[in-house]
C-alpha positions as CSV (number, residue, x, y, z in Angstrom):
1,X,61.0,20.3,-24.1
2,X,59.4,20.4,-20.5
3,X,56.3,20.7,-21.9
4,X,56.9,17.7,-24.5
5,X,57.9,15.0,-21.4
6,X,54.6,15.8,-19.0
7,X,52.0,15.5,-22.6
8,X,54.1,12.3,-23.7
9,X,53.5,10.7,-20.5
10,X,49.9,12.0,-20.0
11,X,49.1,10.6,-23.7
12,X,50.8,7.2,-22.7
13,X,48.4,7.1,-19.6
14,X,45.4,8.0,-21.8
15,X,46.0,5.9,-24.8
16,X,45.0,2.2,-22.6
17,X,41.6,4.3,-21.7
18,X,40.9,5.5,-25.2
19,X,41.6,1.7,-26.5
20,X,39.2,0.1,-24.2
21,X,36.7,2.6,-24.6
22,X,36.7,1.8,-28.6
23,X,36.6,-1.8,-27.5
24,X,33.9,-2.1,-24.8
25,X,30.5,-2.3,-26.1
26,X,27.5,-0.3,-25.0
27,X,25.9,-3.6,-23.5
28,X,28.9,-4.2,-21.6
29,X,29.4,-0.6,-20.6
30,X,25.6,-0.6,-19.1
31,X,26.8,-4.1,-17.6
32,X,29.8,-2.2,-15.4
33,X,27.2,0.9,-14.7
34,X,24.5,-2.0,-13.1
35,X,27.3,-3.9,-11.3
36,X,28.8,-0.6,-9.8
37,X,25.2,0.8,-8.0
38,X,24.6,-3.1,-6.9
39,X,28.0,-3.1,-5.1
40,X,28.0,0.5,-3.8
41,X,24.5,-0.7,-2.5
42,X,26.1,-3.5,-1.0
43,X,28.7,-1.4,0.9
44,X,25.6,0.8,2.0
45,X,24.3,-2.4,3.3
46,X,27.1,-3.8,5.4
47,X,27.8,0.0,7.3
48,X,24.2,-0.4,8.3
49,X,25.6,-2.5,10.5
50,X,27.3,0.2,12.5
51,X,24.2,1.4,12.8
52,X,22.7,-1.8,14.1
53,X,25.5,-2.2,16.8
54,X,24.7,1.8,17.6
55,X,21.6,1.2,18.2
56,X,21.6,-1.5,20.3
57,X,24.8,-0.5,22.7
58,X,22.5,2.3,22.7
59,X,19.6,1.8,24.3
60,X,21.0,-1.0,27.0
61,X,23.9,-0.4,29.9
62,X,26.8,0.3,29.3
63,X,28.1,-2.9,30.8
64,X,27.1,-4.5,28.1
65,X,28.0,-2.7,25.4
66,X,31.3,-4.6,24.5
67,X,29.4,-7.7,24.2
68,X,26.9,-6.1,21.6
69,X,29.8,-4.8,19.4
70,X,30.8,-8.2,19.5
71,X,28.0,-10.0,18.9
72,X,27.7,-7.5,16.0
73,X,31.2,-8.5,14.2
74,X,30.6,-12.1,14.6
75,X,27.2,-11.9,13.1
76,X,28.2,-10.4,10.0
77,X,31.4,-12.3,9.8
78,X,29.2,-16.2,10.4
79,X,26.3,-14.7,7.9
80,X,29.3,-14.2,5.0
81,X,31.1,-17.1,5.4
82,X,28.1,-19.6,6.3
83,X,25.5,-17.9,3.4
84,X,28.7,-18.7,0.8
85,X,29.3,-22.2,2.1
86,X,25.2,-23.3,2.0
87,X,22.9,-20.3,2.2
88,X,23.2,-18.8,-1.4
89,X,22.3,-22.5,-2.6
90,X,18.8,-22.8,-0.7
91,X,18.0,-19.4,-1.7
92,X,19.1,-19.1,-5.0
93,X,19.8,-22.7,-6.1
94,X,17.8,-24.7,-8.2
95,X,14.3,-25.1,-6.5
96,X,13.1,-28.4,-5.4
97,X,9.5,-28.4,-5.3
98,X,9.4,-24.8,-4.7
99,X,10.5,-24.9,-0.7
100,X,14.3,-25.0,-0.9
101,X,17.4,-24.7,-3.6
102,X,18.9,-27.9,-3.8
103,X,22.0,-26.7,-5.4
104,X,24.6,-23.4,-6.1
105,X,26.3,-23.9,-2.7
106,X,29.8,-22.5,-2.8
107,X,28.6,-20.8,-5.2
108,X,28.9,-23.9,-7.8
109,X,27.7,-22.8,-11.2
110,X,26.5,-19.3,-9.9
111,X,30.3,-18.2,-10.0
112,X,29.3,-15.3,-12.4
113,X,27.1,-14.2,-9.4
114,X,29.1,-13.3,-6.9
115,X,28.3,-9.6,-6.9
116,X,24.7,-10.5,-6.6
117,X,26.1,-12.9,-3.6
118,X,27.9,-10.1,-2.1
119,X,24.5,-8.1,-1.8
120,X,22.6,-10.6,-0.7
121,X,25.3,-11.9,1.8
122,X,24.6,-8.8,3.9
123,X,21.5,-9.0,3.8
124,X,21.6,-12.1,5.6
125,X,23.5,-10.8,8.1
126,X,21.0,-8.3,8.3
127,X,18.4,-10.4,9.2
128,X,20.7,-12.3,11.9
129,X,21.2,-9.5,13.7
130,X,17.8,-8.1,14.2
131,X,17.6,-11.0,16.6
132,X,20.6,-9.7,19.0
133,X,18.6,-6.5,19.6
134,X,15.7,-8.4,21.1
135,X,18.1,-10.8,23.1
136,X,20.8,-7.8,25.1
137,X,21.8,-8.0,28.3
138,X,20.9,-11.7,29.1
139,X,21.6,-14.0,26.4
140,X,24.9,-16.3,25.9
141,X,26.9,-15.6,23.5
142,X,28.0,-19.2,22.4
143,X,23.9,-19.9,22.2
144,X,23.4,-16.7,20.1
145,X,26.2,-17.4,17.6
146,X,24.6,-21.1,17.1
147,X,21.0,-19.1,17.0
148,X,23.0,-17.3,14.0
149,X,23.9,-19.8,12.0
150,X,20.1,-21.5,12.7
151,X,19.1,-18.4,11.0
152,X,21.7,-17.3,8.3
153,X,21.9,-21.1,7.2
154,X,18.8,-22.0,6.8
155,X,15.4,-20.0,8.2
156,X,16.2,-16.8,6.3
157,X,17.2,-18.5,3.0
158,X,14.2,-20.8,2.7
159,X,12.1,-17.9,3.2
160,X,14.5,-16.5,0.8
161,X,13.8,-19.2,-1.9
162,X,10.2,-18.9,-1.3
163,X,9.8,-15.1,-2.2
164,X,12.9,-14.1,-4.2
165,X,14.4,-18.0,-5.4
166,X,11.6,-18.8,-7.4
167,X,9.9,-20.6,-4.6
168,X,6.0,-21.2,-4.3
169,X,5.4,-17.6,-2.7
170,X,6.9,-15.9,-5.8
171,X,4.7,-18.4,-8.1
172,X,1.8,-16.9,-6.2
173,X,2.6,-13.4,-7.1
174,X,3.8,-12.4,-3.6
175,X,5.0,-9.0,-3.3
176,X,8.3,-8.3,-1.0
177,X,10.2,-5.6,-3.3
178,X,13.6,-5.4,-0.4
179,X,12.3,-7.4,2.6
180,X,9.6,-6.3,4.4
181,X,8.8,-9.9,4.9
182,X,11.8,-11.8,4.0
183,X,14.9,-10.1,6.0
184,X,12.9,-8.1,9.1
185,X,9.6,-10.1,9.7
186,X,11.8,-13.3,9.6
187,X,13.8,-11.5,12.4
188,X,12.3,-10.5,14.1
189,X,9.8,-13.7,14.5
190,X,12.6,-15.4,15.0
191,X,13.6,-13.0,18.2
192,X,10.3,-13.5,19.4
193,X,10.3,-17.3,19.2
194,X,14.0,-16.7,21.3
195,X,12.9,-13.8,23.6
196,X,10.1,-16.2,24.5
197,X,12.1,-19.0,25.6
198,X,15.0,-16.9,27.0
199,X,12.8,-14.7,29.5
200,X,13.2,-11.1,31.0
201,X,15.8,-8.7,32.1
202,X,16.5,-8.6,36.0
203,X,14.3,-5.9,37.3
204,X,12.2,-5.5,33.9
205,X,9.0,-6.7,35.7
206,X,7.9,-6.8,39.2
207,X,4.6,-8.7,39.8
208,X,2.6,-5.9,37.4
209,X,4.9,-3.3,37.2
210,X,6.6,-2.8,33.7
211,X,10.1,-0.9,34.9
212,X,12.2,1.1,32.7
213,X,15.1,0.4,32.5
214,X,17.0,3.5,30.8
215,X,19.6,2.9,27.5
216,X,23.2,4.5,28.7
217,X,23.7,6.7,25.4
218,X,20.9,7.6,23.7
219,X,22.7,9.7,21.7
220,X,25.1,7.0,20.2
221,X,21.5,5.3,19.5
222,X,20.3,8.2,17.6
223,X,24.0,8.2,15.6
224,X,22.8,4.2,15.0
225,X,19.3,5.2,14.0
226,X,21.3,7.7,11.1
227,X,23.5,5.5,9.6
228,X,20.6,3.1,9.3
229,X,18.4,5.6,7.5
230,X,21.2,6.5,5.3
231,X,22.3,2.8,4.5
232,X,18.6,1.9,3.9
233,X,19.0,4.1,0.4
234,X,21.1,0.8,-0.6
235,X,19.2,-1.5,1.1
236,X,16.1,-0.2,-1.0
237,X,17.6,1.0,-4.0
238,X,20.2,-1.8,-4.7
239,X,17.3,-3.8,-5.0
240,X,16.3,-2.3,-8.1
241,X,19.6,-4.5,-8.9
242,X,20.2,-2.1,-11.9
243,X,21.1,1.4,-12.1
244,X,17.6,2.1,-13.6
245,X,17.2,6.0,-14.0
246,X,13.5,5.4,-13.9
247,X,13.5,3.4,-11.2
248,X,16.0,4.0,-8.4
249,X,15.1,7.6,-7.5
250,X,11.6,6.6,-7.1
251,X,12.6,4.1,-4.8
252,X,15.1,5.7,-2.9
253,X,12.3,9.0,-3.0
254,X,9.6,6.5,-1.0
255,X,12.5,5.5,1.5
256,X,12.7,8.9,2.5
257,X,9.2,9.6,2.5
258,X,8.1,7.2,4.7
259,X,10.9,7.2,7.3
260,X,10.0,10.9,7.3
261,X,6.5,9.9,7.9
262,X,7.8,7.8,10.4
263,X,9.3,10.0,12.6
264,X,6.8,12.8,12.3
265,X,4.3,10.2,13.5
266,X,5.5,8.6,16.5
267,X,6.7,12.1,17.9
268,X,3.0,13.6,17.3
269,X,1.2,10.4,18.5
270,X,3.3,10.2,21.5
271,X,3.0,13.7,21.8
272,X,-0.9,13.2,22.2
273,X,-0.3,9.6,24.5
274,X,2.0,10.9,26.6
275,X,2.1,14.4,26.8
276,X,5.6,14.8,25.1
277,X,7.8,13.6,22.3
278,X,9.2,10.7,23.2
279,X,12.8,10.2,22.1
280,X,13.4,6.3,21.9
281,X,9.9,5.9,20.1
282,X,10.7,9.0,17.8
283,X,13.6,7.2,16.8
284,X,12.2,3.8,16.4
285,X,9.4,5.7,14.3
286,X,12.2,6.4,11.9
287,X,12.8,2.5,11.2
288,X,9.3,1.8,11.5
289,X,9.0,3.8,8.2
290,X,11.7,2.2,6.8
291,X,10.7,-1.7,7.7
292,X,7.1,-0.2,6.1
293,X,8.2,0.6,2.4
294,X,10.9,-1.7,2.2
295,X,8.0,-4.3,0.8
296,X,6.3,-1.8,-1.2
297,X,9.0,0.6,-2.4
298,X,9.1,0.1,-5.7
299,X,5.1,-0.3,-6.2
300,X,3.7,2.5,-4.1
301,X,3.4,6.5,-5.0
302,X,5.1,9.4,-3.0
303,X,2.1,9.7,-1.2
304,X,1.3,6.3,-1.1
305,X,5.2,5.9,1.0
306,X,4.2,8.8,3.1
307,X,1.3,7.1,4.6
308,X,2.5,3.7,5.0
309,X,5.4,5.7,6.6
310,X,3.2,7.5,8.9
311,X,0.9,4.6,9.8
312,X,4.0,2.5,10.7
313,X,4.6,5.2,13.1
314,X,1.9,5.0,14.9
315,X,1.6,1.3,15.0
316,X,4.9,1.4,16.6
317,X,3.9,2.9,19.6
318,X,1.1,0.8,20.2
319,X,2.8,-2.3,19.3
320,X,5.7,-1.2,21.9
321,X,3.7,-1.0,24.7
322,X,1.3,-3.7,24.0
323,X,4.6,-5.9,23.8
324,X,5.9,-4.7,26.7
325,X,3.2,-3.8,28.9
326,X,0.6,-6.4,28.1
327,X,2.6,-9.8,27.1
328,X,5.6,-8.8,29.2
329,X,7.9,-9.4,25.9
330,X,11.5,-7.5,27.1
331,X,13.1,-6.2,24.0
332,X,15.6,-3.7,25.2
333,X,15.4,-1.8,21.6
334,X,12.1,-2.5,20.4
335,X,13.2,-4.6,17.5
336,X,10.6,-7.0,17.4
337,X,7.9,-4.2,17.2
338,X,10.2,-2.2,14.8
339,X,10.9,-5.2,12.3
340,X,7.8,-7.3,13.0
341,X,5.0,-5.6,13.9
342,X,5.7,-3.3,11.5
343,X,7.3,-5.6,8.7
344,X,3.8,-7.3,8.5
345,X,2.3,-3.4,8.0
346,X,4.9,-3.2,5.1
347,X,3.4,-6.5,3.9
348,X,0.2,-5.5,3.6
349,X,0.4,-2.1,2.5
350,X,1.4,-2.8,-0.9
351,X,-1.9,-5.0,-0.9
352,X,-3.5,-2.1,-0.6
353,X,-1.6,1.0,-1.8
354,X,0.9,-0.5,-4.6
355,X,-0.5,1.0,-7.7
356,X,-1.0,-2.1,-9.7
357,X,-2.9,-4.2,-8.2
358,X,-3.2,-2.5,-4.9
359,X,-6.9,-2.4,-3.1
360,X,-7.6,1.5,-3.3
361,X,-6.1,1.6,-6.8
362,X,-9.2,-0.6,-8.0
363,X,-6.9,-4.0,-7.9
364,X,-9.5,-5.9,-5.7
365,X,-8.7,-7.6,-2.6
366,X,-6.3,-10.6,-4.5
367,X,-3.3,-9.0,-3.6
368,X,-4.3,-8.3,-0.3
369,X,-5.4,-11.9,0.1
370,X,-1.8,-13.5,-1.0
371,X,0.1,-10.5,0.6
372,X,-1.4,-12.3,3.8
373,X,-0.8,-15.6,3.6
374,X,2.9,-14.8,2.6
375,X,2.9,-13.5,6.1
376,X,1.1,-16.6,7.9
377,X,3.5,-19.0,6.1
378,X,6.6,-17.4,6.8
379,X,5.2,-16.8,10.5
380,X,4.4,-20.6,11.1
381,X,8.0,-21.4,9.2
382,X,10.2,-18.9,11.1
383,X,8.3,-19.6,14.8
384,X,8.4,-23.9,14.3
385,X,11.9,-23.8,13.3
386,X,13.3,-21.0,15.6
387,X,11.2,-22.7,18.7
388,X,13.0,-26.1,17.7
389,X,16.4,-24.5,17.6
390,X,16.4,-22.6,20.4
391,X,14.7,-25.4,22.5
392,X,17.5,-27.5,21.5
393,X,20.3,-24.8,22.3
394,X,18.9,-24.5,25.9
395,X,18.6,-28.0,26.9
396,X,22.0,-28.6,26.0
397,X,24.7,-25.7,26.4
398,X,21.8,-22.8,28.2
399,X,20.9,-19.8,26.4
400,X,20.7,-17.6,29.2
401,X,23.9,-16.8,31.7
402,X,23.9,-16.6,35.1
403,X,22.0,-14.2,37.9
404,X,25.9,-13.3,39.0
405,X,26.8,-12.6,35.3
406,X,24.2,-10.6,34.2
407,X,24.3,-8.1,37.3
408,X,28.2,-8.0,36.8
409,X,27.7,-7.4,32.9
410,X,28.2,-9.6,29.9
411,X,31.3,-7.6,29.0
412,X,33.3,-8.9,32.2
413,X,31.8,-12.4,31.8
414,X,32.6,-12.7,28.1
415,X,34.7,-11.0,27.4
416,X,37.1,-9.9,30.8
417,X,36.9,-6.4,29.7
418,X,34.5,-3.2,29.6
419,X,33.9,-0.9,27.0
420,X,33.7,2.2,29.3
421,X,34.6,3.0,33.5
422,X,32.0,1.6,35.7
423,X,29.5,3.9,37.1
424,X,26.6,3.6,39.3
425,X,24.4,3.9,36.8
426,X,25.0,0.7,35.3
427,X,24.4,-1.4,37.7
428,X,20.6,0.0,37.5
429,X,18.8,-3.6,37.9
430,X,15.3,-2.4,39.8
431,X,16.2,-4.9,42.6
432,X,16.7,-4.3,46.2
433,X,19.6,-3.4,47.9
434,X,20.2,-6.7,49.6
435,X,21.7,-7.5,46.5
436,X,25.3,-6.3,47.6
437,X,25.9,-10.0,47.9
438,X,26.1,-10.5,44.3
439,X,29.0,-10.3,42.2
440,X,30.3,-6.2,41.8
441,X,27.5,-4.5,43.2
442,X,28.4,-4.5,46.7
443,X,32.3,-3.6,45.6
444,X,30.4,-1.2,43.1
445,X,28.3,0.9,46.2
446,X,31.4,0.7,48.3
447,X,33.9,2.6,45.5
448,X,31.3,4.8,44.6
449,X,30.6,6.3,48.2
450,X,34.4,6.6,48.8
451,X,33.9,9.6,45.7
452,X,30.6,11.4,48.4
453,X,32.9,11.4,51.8
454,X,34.2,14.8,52.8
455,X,37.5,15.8,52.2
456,X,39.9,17.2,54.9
457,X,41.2,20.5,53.6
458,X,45.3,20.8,55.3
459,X,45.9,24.4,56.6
């Protein structure tokens, strides 16, 4: 009899499981298998951006940090709600003349889409918050949330439309398999076009002298640079939008490849630049390879991945110091060189290297040649409109906060908190010391030499 209870109820648990089985049909069944990788990709996706808000507390001081996580939860948050509301629709909806979806917002008539919204939701977000990297440390947060929904609104999903909607890019036979182009090129242009207008870091430059002005963790940056890589297998692979044995180990196999080619890379070229391995450009040698295949991952061989991987690598480097050095571009995590510079590399490598159609797989230089002015149109779209928006933003509310509030810290200003104890070293601004006048730093000096004084023993 004990036996008989546990099988009844076990056979009265099966027998639902064993009825829909017989019912569900094969097409269905593969219809559930598709739907599952796409939103497992998704999640992927949307913990990448932990890893964006890592990376970017990072490499900047720690008294901004609690402005960065925050800046990191709104973007997301704006880039769901406002792609739902309008973006969807311009990307995906009905195209008018090939520039822009002139229906589908709210999803009306695409409701048996939402998965596919879902993925492509964080992917806008995504692109958003490529710009906040570029921007740390100076930049309001009331003008980077209305630079947000500028971008998640309208820029990205008009570039959107034109590659992936059915737009005039696509009807040229413009390749951009996960986003190469469309998500980090249109960031990081974007940044550019804000980073431009918004102006250096305190201390960053002095007449001719580039300083450095250290992350406070590099280590939580590294953690950031980990959890992209790993999310990146969705970002790539979901892509495929089907769990297509064929085709999603391939892709997810040239991911790998070329952020390993990446990393290997930067660390040897800086190795031979610099006379040792640099860590921040190691790391960034890692995305670098990512940005890289992300056009091209579905089109190019193992090999193929490994050298665009390892090219992107070395580009980085350049690109970093020619930013920083040369056009005196502050981007406290490199992201405009990282998604950029290295998104256009991404662009064009599958002109050359995808294996139909590519240059050195005997596909002549037509794919090379539309691969390229993809890039100059989104470019001229992404810097007009960006430049406009931001021009706007700073003319009325200010994009940039005060002298006082950024040597105090965004976190204070913003937000009245901190996300750690102060310390001396965060304060690190490269200016003189008759700066105790401004707001914290002469309290700051004042604490912190109370800690160096002697102390009397008691016999």
């Amino acid at each position: 009899m004990k036996k008989i209870i546990p099988l009844s109820f076990l056979s009265i648990l099966l027998f639902p499981v064993a009825v829909s089985a017989q019912t569900v049909s094969p097409e269905a069944a593969i219809a559930s298998i598709d739907m599952a990788w796409v939103m497992i990709a998704a999640f992927l996706v949307f913990f990448m951006h932990a890893g964006f808000a890592m990376v970017e507390s990072g490499f900047t001081r720690s008294k901004n940090a609690l402005n960065i996580l925050m800046k990191n939860f709104m973007t997301i948050s704006i880039a769901s709600v406002l792609y739902f509301l309008v973006g969807y629709g311009i990307m995906f909806g009905t195209s008018g003349g090939g520039i822009i979806g002139i229906d589908g917002f709210l999803l009306t008539g695409h409701e048996d889409q939402i998965g596919f919204f879902v993925f492509q939701a964080v992917f806008a977000a995504t692109c958003a918050t490529i710009i906040s990297g570029a921007v740390a440390e100076r930049m309001k947060l009331s003008a980077y949330l209305i630079l947000t929904l500028l971008m998640t609104g309208l820029i990205y999903p008009i570039v959107g439309h034109w590659v992936w909607g059915g737009g005039w890019l696509s009807e040229l036979g413009f390749v951009d398999f996960a986003g190469s182009t469309v998500v980090h090129m249109t960031g990081a242009v974007g940044a550019l076009a804000t980073v431009m207008l918004l102006g250096p870091r305190l201390g960053k430059y002095t007449g001719d002298n580039v300083n450095v002005i250290q992350g406070h963790n590099i280590p939580l940056g590294a953690l950031g640079v980990f959890i992209l890589w790993f999310g990146w297998f969705g970002f790539n692979g979901g892509s495929t939008l089907v769990a297509d044995p064929s085709l999603v180990p391939s892709v997810i196999a040239a991911t790998l490849l070329s952020a390993s080619g990446g990393v290997i890379a930067s660390a040897l070229y800086s190795q031979l630049k610099y006379k040792r391995i640099d860590a921040s450009l190691t790391l960034n040698g890692a995305l670098a390879g990512l940005v890289g295949i992300t056009a091209g991952a579905a089109d190019l061989s193992a090999i193929g991945a490994i050298v665009t991987g390892f090219i992107a690598g070395i580009i980085l480097v350049e690109s970093v110091q020619l930013l920083d050095r040369v056009f005196k571009i502050d981007d406290p995590v490199g992201a405009i060189a990282v998604h950029g510079v290295c998104g256009v590399w991404g662009t064009l490598a599958v002109g050359l290297f995808a294996t139909n159609g590519g240059l050195f797989y005997g596909g002549g230089g037509e794919l090379l040649f539309i691969q390229t002015a993809g890039i100059v149109a989104v470019i001229a779209w992404t810097m007009a409109a960006t430049s406009i928006g931001v021009f706007i933003i700073k003319q009325t509310i200010g994009i940039r906060v005060s002298r006082r509030e950024e040597i105090a810290g965004l976190d204070f200003y913003e937000h009245g908190s901190s996300a750690y104890e102060s310390s001396s070293s965060i304060f690190n601004e490269n200016t003189p010391q008759t700066v105790d006048g401004d707001f914290g730093v002469g309290l700051l000096h004042r604490l912190n030499s109370i800690d160096h004084k002697p102390k009397k023993t008691v016999h």
